[in-house]
C-alpha positions in Angstrom: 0.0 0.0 0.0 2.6 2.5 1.2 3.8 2.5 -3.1 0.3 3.6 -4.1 1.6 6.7 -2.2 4.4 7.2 -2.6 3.8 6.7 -6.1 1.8 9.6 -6.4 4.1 11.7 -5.2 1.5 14.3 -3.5 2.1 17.0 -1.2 0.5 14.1 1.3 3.9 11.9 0.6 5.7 15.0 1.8 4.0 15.9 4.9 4.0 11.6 6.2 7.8 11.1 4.8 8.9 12.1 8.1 7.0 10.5 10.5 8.0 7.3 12.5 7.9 3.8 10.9 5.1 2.8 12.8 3.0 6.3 12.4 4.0 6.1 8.4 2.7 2.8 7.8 -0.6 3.7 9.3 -1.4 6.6 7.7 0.2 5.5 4.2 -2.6 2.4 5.0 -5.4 4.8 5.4 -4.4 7.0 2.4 -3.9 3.8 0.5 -7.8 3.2 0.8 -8.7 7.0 0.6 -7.0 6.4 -3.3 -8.3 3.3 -3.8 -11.7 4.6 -3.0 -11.3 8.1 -5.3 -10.0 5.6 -8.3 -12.9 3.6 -8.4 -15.0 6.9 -8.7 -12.2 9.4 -10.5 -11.6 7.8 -13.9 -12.8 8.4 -17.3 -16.2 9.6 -17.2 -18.8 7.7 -17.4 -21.0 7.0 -20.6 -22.5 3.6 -19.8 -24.9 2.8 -16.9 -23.2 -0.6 -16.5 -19.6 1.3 -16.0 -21.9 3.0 -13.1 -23.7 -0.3 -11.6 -20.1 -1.5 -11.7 -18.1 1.2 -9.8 -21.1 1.1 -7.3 -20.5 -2.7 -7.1 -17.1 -2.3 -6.1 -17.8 0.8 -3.4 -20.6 -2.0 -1.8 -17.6 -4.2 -1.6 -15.4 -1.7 0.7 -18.5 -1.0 2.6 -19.2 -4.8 3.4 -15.6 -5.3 4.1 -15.7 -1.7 6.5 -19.0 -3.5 8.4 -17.3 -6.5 9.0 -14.2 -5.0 10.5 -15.8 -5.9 14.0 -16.7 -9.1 13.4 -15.7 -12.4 14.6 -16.2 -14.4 11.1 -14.1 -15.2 8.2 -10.9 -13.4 8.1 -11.1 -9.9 5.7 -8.8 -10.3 1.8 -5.1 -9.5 2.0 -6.0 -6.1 0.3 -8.1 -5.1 3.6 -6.3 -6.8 6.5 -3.8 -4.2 6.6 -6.6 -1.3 6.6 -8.4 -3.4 9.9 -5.2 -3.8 12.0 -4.6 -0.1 11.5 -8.6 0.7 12.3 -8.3 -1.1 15.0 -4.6 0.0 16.6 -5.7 3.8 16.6 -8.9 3.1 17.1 -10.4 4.9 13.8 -14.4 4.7 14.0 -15.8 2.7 11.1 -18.6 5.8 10.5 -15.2 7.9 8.9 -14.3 5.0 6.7 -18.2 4.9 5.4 -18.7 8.6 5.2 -15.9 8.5 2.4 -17.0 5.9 0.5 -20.4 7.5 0.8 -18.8 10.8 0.2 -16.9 9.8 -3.1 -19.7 7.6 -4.6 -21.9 11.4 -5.0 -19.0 12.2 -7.5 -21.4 9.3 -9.5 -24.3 11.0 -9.9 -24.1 14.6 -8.2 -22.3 17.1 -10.3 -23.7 20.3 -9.3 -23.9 22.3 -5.6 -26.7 24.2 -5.9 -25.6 26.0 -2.8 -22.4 26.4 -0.5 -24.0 23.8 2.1 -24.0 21.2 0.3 -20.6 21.8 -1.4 -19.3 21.7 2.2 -21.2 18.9 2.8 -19.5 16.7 0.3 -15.9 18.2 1.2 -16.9 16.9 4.9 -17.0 13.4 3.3 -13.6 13.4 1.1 -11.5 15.6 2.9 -12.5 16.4 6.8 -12.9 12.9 7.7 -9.4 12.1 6.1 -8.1 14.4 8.7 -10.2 12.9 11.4 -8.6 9.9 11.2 -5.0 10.6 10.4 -5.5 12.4 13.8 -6.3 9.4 15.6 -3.2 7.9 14.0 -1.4 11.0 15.2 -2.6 11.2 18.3 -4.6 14.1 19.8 -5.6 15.4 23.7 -7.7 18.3 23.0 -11.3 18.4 21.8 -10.4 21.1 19.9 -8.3 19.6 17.5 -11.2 17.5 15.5 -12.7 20.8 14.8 -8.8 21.7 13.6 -9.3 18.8 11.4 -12.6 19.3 10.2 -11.6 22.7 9.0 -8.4 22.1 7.8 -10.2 19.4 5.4 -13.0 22.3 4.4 -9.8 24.7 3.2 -7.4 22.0 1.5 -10.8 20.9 -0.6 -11.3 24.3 -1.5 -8.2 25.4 -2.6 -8.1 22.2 -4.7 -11.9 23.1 -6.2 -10.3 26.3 -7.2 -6.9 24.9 -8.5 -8.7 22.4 -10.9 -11.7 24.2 -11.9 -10.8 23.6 -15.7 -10.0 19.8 -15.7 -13.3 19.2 -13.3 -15.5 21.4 -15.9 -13.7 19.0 -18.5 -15.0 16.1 -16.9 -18.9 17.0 -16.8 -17.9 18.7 -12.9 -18.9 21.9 -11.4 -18.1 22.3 -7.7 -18.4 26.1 -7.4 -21.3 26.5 -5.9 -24.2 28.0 -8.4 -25.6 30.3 -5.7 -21.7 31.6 -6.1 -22.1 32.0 -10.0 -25.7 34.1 -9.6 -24.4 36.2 -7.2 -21.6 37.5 -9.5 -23.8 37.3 -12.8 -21.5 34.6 -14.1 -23.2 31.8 -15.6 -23.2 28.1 -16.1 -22.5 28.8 -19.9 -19.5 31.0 -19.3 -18.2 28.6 -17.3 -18.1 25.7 -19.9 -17.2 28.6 -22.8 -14.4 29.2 -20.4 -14.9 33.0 -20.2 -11.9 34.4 -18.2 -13.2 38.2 -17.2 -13.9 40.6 -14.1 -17.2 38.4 -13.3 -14.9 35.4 -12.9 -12.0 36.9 -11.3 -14.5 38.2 -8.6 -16.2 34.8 -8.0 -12.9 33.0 -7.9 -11.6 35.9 -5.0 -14.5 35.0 -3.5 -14.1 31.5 -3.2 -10.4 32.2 -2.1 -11.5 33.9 0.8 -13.5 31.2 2.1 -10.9 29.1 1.8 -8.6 31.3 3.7 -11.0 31.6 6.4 -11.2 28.1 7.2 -7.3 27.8 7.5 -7.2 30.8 9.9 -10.0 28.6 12.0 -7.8 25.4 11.6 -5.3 27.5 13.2 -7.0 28.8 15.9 -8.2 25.6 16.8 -4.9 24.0 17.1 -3.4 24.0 20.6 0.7 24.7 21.3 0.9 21.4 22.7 -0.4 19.1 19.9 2.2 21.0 17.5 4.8 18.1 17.6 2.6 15.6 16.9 0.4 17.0 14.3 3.2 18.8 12.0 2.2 16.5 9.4 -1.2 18.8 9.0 0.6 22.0 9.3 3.2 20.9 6.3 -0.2 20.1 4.3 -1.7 23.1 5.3 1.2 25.1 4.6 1.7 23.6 1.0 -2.0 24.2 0.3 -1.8 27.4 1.5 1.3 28.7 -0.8 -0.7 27.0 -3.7 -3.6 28.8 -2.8 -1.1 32.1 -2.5 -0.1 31.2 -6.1 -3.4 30.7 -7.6 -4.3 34.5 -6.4 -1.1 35.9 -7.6 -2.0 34.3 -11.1 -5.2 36.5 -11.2 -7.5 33.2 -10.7 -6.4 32.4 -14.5 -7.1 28.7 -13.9 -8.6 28.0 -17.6 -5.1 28.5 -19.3 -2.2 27.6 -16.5 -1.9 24.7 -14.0 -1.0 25.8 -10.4 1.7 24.2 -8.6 4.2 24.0 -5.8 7.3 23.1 -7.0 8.9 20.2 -5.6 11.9 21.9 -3.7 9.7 24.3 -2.3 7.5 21.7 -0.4 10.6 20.4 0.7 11.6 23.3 2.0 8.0 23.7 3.9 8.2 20.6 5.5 11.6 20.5 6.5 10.6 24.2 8.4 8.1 23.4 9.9 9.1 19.9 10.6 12.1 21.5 12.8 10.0 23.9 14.0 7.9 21.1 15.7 11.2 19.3 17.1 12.7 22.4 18.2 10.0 24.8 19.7 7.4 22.5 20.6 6.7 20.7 23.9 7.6 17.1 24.6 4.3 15.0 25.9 
């Protein structure tokens, strides 16, 4: 599992590349099944309804396998035994593991958000609850920090709605919010047409903001003390946050360049605040 990651190559590999053997494992398992989950939904669109019944087949699968994590039957496959020890070492509730599944399975048939709510409501399900359980893995003492994760999950979702705007519209998608389009007189049309003017400059500075309003509550939800143990989170949230920085500098022109971080700068991040965390931060 821990190649499917670090295959990838993501600003998750990253953030986890420093963590203990033990910690690593665990949370390249549960990021292992997060991808594995996102593929069956996330590949070519779909044109046949059997492609459909059959990547709904396989999501029943990982939910029957998720139920019967805490049974006493028949032992789970090799491709989930690895997932249960690591649900059941840290504890990870079985309700986070559905809410995904559940979460990415409305990429299937949902491909509008008529308002913000439910746009939030679906990053809840493929980003928040990721954070809710690497948590667990982490280890956490404050009741504040699952609302740190929960937040954290709302801005790195939204700064990735933002980044990919053009390859989601490409794919039959729309995640910004069509409340968000009325309100600045931008329409559904313009969006597909890929009209780059004031109206959608506006609407993308608008979803930036929210964004940057649910890191600064991350933030202020995290306590001192959890700092050394949770640095993983921060190097996310700090590489989300630069791209984020980047997409703004670049005037929201998402239709005709691809946002990045550059490799040696999330290095950089992470080994900062990595050192940060060692240094500065207290000892449990």
């Amino acid at each position: 599992m821990e190649a499917l990651v670090t295959s990838s190559m993501t600003s998750f590999y990253y953030s986890f590349s420093l963590l203990p053997r033990e910690i690593r494992h665990a949370i390249t398992t549960l990021y292992a099944f997060c991808r594995t989950i996102d593929q069956i939904v996330d590949r070519k669109p779909i044109t046949e309804h059997v492609d459909l019944a059959a990547r709904r087949r396989q999501l029943q699968w990982w939910r029957q396998q998720v139920d019967a994590m805490a049974g006493n039957g028949s032992p789970p496959p090799p491709l989930v035994r690895p997932l249960q020890l690591v649900v059941e070492r840290f504890a990870i509730l079985k309700q986070y593991l559905l809410t995904l599944i559940d979460g990415c399975e409305r990429d299937l048939v949902q491909r509008r958000y008529r308002t913000f709510d439910e746009l939030k409501s679906y990053c809840y399900s493929v980003a928040s609850v990721v954070g809710l359980m690497s948590i667990h893995v982490f280890g956490y003492r404050y009741d504040e920090t699952e609302q740190y994760a929960i937040n954290l999950g709302y801005a790195l979702q939204l700064t990735n709605i933002l980044r990919d705007v053009k390859e989601d519209k490409d794919r039959g998608y729309i995640y910004l919010p069509l409340e968000d389009l009325e309100r600045f007189r931008y329409s559904e049309a313009d969006l597909l047409a890929e009209v780059y003017d004031r109206r959608f400059v506006e609407l993308m500075r608008f979803q930036a903001q929210r964004a940057r309003s649910y890191y600064n509550r991350a933030r202020a939800a995290l306590h001192p003390d959890e700092r050394r143990t949770l640095y993983p989170a921060e190097i996310m949230d700090a590489i989300y946050y630069r791209l984020l920085e980047k997409i703004e500098l670049g005037n929201f022109d998402v239709f005709r360049r691809r946002f990045t971080v550059r490799t040696p700068h999330k290095l950089w991040l992470a080994a900062k605040i990595w050192l940060y965390a060692m240094l500065f931060s207290r000892r449990r």
